[in-house]
C-alpha positions in Angstrom: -80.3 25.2 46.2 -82.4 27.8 47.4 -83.4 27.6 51.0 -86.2 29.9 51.2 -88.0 32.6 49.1 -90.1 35.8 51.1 -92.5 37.8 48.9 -93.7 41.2 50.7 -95.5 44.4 49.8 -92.5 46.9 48.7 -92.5 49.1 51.9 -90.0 49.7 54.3 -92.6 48.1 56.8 -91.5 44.7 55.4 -87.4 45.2 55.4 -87.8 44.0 59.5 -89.5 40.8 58.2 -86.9 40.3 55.8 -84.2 40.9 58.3 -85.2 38.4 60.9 -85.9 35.8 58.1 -82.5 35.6 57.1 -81.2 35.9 60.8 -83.2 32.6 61.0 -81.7 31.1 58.1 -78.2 32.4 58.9 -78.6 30.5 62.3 -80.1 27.4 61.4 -77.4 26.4 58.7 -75.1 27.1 61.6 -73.1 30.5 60.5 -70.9 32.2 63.3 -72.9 35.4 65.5 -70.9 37.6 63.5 -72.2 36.1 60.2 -75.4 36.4 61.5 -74.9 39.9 62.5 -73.6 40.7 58.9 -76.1 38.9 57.1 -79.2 41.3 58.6 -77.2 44.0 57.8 -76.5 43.4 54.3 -80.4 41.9 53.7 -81.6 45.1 55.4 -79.6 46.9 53.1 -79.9 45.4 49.8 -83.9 46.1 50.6 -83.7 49.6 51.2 -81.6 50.1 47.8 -84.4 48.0 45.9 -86.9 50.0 47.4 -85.7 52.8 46.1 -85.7 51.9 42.4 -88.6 52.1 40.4 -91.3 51.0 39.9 -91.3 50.2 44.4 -90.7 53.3 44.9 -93.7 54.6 42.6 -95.8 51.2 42.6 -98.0 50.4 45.4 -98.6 47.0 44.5 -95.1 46.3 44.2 -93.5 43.1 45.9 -89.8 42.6 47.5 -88.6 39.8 46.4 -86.0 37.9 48.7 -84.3 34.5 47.8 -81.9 32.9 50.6 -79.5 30.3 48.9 
């Protein structure tokens, strides 16, 4: 079941909004502050890595795509 979905321009700009998204999430279904704390770590991770693929890090219409399930 997925939860949510965020679309955002591919730019480091955007991995904050992706972040506190998932912090939102991660607290509404009820996971533990530590949860919480490693879920915005490993969101703000897994966006940097994708932004560094091609084509977002070539493409500036480009979109990061995040799902939350």
């Amino acid at each position: 079941m997925k939860l949510a979905a965020l679309t955002v321009p591919a730019s480091t700009d955007h991995v904050r909004t992706a972040r506190l998204v998932a912090v939102a999430i991660a607290t509404q279904v009820g996971c533990t502050l530590d949860t919480v704390d490693d879920v915005r770590l490993a969101v703000g991770e897994a966006c940097v890595l994708g932004l560094r693929q091609p084509p977002a890090a070539a493409d500036p219409a480009a979109q990061l795509e995040v799902e939350f399930q």
